[in-house]
C-alpha positions as CSV (number, residue, x, y, z in Angstrom):
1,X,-18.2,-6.5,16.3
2,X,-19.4,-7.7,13.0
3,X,-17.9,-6.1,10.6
4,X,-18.9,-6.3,6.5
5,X,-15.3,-5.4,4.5
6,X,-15.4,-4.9,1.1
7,X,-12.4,-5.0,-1.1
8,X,-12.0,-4.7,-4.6
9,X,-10.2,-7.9,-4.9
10,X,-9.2,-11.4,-3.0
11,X,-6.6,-10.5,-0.4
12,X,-5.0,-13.9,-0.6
13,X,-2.2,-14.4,-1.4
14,X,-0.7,-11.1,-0.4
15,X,1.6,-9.9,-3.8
16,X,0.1,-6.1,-4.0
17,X,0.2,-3.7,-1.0
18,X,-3.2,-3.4,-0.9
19,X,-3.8,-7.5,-0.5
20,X,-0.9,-7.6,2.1
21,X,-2.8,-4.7,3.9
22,X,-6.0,-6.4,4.0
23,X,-5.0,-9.9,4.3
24,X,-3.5,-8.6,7.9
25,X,-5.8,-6.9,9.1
26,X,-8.8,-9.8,8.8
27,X,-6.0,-11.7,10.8
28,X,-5.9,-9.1,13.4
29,X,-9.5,-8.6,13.7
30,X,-10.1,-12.5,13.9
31,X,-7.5,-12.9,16.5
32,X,-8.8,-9.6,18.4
33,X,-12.7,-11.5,18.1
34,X,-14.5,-9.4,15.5
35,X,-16.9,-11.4,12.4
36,X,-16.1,-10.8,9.3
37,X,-18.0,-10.7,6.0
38,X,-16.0,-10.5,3.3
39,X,-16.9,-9.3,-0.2
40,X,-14.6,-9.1,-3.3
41,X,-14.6,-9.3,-6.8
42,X,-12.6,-12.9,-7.9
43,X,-13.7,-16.4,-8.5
44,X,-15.9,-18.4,-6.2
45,X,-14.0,-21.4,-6.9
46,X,-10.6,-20.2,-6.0
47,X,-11.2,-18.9,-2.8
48,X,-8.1,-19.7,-0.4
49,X,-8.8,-21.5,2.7
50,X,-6.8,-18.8,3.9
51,X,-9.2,-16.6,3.8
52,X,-12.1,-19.3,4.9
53,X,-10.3,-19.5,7.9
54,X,-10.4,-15.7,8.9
55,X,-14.1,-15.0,7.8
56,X,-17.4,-16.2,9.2
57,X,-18.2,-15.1,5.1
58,X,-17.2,-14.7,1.7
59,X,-19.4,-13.3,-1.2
60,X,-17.3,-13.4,-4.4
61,X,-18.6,-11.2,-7.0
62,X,-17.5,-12.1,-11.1
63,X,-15.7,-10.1,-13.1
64,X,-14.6,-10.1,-16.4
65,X,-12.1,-8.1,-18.5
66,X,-14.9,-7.3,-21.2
67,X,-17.0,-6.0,-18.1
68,X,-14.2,-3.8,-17.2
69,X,-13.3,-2.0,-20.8
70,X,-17.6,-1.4,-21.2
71,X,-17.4,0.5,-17.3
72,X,-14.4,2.5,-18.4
73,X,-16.2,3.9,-21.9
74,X,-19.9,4.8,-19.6
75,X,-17.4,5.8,-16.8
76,X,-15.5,8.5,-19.1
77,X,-18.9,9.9,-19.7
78,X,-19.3,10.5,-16.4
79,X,-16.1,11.9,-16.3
80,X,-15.0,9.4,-13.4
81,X,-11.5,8.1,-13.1
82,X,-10.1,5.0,-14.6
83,X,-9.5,3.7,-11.0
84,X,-13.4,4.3,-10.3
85,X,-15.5,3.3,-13.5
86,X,-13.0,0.3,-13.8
87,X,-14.6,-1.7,-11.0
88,X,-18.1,-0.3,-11.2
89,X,-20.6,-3.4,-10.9
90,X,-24.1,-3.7,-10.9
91,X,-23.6,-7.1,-9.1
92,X,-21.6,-6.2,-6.3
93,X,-24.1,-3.5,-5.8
94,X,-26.7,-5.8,-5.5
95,X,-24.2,-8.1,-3.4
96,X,-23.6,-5.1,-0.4
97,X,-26.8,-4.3,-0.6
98,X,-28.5,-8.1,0.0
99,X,-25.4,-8.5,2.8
100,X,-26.6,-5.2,4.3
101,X,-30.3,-6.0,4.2
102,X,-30.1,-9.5,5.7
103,X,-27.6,-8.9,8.7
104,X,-27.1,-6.4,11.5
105,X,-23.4,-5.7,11.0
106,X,-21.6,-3.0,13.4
107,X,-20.0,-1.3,10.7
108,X,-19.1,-1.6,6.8
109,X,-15.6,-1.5,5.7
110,X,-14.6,-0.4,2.2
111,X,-10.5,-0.4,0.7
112,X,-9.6,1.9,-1.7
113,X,-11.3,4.9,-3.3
114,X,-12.1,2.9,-6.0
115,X,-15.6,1.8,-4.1
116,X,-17.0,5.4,-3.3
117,X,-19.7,5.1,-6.0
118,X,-20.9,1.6,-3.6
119,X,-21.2,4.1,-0.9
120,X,-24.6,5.3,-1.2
121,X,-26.0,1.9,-0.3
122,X,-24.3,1.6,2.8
123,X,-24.5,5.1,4.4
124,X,-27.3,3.9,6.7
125,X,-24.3,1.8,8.9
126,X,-21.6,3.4,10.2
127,X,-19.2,3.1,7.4
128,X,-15.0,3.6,6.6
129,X,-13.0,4.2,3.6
130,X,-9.3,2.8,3.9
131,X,-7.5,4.7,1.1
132,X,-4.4,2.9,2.0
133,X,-2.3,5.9,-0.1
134,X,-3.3,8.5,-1.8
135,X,-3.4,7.5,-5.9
136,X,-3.5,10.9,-6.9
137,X,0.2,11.6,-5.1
138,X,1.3,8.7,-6.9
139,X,0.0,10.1,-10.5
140,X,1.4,13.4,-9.7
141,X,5.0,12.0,-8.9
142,X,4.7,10.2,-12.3
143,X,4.1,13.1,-14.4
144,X,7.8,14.6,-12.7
145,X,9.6,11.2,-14.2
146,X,9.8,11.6,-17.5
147,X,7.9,13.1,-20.4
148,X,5.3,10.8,-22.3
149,X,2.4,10.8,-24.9
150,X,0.3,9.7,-22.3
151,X,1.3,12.4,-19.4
152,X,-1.8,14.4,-20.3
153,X,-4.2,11.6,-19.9
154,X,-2.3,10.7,-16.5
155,X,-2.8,14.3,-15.7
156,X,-6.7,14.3,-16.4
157,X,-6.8,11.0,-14.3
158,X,-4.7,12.3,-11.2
159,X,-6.8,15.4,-10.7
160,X,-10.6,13.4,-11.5
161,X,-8.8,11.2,-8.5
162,X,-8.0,13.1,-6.2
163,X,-11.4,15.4,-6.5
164,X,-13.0,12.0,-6.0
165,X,-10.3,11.6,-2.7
166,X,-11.5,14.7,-1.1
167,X,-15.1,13.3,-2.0
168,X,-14.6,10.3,-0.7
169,X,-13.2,11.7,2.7
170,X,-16.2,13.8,3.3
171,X,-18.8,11.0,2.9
172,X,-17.5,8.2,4.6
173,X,-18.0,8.4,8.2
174,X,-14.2,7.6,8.3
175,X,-11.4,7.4,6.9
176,X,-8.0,5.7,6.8
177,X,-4.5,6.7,5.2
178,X,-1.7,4.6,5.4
179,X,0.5,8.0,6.1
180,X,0.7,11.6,6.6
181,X,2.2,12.3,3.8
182,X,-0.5,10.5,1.8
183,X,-3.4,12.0,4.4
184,X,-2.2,15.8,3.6
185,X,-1.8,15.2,0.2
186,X,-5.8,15.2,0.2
187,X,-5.8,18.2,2.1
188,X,-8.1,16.6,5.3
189,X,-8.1,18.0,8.4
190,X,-11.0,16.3,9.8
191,X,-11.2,14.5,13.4
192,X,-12.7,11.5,11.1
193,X,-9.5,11.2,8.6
194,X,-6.7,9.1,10.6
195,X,-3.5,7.3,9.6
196,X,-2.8,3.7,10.1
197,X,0.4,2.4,8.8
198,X,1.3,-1.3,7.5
199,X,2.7,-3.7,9.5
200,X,5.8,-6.2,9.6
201,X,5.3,-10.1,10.2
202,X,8.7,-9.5,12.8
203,X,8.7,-13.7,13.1
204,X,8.7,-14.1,9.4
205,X,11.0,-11.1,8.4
206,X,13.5,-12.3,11.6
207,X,16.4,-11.1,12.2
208,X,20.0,-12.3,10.9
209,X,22.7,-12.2,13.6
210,X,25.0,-12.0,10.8
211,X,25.4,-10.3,7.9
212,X,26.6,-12.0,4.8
213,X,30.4,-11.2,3.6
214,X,29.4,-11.0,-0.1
215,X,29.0,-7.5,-1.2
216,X,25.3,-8.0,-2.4
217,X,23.4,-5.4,-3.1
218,X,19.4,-6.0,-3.6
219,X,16.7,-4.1,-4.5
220,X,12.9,-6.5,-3.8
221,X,9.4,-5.3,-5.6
222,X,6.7,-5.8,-8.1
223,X,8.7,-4.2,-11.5
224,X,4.5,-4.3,-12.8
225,X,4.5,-1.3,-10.8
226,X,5.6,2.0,-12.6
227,X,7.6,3.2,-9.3
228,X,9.4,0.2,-8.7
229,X,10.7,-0.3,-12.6
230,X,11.4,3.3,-13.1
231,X,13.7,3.8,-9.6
232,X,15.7,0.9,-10.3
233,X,16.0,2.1,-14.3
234,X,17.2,5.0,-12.9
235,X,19.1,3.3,-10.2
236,X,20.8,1.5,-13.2
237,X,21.5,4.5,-15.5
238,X,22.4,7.1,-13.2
239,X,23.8,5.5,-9.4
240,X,25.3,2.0,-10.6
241,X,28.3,3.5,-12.7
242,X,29.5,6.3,-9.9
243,X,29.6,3.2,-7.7
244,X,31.6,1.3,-9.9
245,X,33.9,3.7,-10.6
246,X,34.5,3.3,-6.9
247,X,34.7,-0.8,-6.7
248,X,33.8,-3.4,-8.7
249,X,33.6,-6.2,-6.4
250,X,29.9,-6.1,-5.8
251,X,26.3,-7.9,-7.4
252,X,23.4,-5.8,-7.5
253,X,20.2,-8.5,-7.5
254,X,16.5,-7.4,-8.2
255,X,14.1,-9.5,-7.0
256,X,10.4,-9.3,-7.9
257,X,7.7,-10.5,-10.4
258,X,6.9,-9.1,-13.8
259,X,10.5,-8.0,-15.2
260,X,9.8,-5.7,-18.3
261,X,11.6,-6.3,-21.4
262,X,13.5,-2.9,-21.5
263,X,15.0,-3.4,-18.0
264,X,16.4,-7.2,-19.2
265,X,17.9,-5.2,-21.8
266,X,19.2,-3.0,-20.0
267,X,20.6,-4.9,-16.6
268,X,21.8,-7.2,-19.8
269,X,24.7,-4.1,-20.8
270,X,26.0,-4.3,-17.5
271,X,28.0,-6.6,-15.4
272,X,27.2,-7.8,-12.0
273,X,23.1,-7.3,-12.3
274,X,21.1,-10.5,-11.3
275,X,17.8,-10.1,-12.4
276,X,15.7,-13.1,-10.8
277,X,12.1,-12.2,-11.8
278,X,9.7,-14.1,-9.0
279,X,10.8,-16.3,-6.5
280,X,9.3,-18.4,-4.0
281,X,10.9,-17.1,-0.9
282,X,12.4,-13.6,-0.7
283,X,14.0,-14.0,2.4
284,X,16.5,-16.2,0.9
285,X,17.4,-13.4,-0.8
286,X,17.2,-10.5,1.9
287,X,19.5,-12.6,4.2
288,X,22.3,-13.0,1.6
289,X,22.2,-9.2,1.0
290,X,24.9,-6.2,3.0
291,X,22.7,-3.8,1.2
292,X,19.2,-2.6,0.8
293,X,18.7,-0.2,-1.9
294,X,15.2,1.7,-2.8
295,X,16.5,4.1,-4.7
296,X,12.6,5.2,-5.5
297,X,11.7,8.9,-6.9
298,X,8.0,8.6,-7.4
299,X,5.1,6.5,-6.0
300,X,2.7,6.6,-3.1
301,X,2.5,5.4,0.4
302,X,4.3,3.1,2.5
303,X,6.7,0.8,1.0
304,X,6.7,-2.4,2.8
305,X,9.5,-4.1,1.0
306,X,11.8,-1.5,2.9
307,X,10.7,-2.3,6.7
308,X,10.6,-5.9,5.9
309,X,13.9,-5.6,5.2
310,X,14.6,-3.2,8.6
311,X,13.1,-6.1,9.9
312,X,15.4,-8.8,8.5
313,X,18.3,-6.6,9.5
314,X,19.7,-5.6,6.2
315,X,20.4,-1.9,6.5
316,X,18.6,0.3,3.8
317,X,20.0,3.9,1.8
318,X,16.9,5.0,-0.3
319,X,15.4,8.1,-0.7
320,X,13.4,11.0,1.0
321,X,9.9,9.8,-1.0
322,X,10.4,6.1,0.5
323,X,11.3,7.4,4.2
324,X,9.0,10.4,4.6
325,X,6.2,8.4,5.4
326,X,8.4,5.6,7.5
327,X,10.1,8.7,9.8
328,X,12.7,6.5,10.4
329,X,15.6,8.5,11.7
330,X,18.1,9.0,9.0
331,X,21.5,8.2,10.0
332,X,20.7,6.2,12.8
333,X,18.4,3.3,11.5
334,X,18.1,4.2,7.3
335,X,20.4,6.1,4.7
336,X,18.9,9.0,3.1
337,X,20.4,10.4,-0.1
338,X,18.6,12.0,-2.5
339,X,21.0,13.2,-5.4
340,X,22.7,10.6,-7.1
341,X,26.6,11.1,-6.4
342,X,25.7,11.4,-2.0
343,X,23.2,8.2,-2.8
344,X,26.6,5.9,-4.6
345,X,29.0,7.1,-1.8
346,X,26.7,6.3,0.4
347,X,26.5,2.5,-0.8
348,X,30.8,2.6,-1.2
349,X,30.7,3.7,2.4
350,X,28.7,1.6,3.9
351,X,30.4,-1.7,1.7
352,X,33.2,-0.7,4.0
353,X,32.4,-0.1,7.3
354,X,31.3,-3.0,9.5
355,X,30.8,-1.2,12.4
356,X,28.3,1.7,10.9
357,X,26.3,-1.2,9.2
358,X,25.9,-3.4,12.3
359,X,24.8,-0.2,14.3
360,X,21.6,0.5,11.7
361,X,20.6,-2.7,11.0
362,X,20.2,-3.0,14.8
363,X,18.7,0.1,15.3
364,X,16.5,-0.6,12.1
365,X,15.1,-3.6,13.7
366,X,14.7,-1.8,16.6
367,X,12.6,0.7,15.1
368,X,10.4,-1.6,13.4
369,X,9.7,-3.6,16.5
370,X,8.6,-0.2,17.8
371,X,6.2,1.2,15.1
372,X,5.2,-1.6,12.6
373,X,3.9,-4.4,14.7
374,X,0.5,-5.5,13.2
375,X,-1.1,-6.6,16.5
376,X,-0.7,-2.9,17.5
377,X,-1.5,-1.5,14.1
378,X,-4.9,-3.8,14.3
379,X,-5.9,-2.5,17.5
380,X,-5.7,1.1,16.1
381,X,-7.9,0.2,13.6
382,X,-10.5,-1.6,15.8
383,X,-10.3,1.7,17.8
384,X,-11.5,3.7,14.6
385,X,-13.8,1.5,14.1
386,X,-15.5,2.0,17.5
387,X,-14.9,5.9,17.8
388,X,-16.6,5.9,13.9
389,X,-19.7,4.2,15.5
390,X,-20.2,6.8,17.8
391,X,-19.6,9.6,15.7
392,X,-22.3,7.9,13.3
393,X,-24.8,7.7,16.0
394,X,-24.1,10.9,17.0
395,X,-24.8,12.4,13.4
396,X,-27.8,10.0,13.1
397,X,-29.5,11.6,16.0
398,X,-28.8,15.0,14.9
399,X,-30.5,14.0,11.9
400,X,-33.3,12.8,13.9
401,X,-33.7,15.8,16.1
402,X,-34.0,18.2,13.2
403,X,-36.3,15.9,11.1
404,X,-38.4,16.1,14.5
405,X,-38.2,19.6,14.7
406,X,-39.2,20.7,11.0
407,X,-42.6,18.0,11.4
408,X,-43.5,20.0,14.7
409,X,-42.9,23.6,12.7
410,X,-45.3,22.1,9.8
């Protein structure tokens, strides 16, 4: 096939979930064969030879700050999302629609709702939105947090969002959730709405035969996003103290980029918190950890720090938001525990039992292995792809047939 995917920016290298998600699958669908065209909004010059590798093409499209804040005021008169008017642009337009016009591709891949006002210029090819999750859940699990000055604008923007979701879903010819929980959320029972989860690199995120013997507790993510900082504020504030008033004899480390200044004050009042901000190699990390903690009450989606570490055989407690959309089976390959006292003596627990934390890191891996291998996850999608060119020719006929019909009536 020859495919033209558009994404809203370069997928290389892979620090955000929706990078990671479509830096994999133009792996998968060069290994599986397929051409890609790839077009994204970045700079022409720093294009990774990652990517050149992967992709018969890339069109890079410009885009500048000043561009974005003049879309957002002519996008709140149109009463569009931030997410949509922020990446309006007349040149990426005119980029699809030059792509579209000078080759014969099979079908036109778009990531993220953010691109459904580019959609009009492709719906002569068979085309597919990948959501990846569902923004609006994520908005709406905010607003239960805490209170803010800005909750009402958050509100505005969840609802414009997910009205633009259910949009979105009904003009595409497909469409792509990385979960059920995120799929429902949108209310779409259609035959052309699937679910197609993120994968693990298993060979990257390998198994350790051995768990470490210090009591390390770690928590991995990007603290620049509002799920992340706010679980492990809370993880701090309400969890960490009813675990030391168990035992002391444990370090709780939090490894991602983009450390806020409130949580360095904050792991600053309290012993025994390593905060490392971004490091080269997170593995290092993962493999001198007992435990895995995701202690997460909002966000969206499917959270790929916690099945890379499944993957690298550290066993995980986190929380029913995090595993819903995993459906790994709790007790037996992750900790569940939702209220704060059950999620601490869950951690004290497991700190001492050898033979509990052996049997789900196994079992974790197992499950992984199982359900999150890319190559398989790939060939899902290239199956949606071809049952979404069917269905496209299908509809394309109808349309013919009844434009044949009302000429033959006149």
């Amino acid at each position: 096939m020859k495919i033209l995917y558009v994404s809203p920016r370069i997928p290389y290298p892979p620090k955000k979930g929706d990078q990671l998600r479509a830096y994999n699958q133009l792996k998968g669908l060069k290994s599986l064969g397929h051409e890609v065209h790839l077009i994204s909004f970045g700079k022409e010059a720093s294009i990774p030879y990652q990517l050149q590798q992967l992709c018969s093409e890339i069109s890079v499209v410009p885009f500048s700050r000043i561009e974005a804040l003049k879309n957002m005021m002519i996008g709140l008169l149109k009463a569009w999302p931030l997410q949509t008017s922020l990446y309006y642009s007349d040149e990426l337009l005119q980029a699809i629609g030059q792509a579209t016009s000078k080759n014969d591709y099979d079908i036109v891949h778009h990531q993220l709702v953010r691109l459904l006002p580019y959609q009009s210029s492709i719906k002569h090819l068979p085309n597919v939105i990948d959501f990846v999750d569902s923004i609006s859940l994520n908005l709406k699990r905010s607003l239960k947090m805490k209170k803010s000055l800005a909750n009402p604008f958050i509100r505005w923007e969840a609802n414009n969002i997910h009205k633009m979701e259910q949009l979105a879903s009904s003009r595409y010819d497909g469409g792509i959730f990385i979960s059920e929980v995120d799929k429902n959320n949108v209310s779409m029972n259609r035959s052309t709405i699937t679910t197609i989860a993120n994968g693990v690199d298993l060979d990257y995120f390998s198994f350790q035969q051995q768990l470490t013997n210090e009591n390390n507790l770690i928590f991995v993510g990007n603290m620049s996003y509002a799920p992340n900082r706010e679980g492990v504020k809370y993880f701090i504030k309400h969890i960490y103290p009813l675990i030391k008033k168990q035992r002391e004899d444990f370090t709780f480390y939090i490894v991602g980029r983009n450390p806020t200044k409130d949580l360095l004050r904050l792991c600053e009042e309290h012993e025994n918190i390593i905060v490392t901000g971004e490091v080269d190699d997170v593995r290092k990390y993962l493999w001198n950890a007992k435990l895995f903690v995701c202690p997460l009450k909002s966000g969206a989606g499917l959270q790929n720090k916690v099945l890379e570490a499944m993957s690298s055989g550290i066993p995980v407690i986190t929380t029913s938001i995090v595993n819903d959309p995993i459906k790994a089976r709790e007790g037996q390959s992750i900790i569940v525990r939702d209220q704060d006292e059950e999620f601490a003596e869950a951690v004290v627990q497991l700190l001492s039992d050898g033979y509990q934390l052996n049997n789900i890191r196994h079992q974790a891996r197992t499950f992984v292995e199982k359900n999150y291998q890319w190559g398989h996850l790939n060939a899902q999608l290239v199956e949606f792809y071809k049952k979404t060119i069917e269905h496209h020719g299908i509809k394309q006929n109808r349309s013919s047939q009844t434009q044949i019909k009302v000429e033959v009536t006149r």
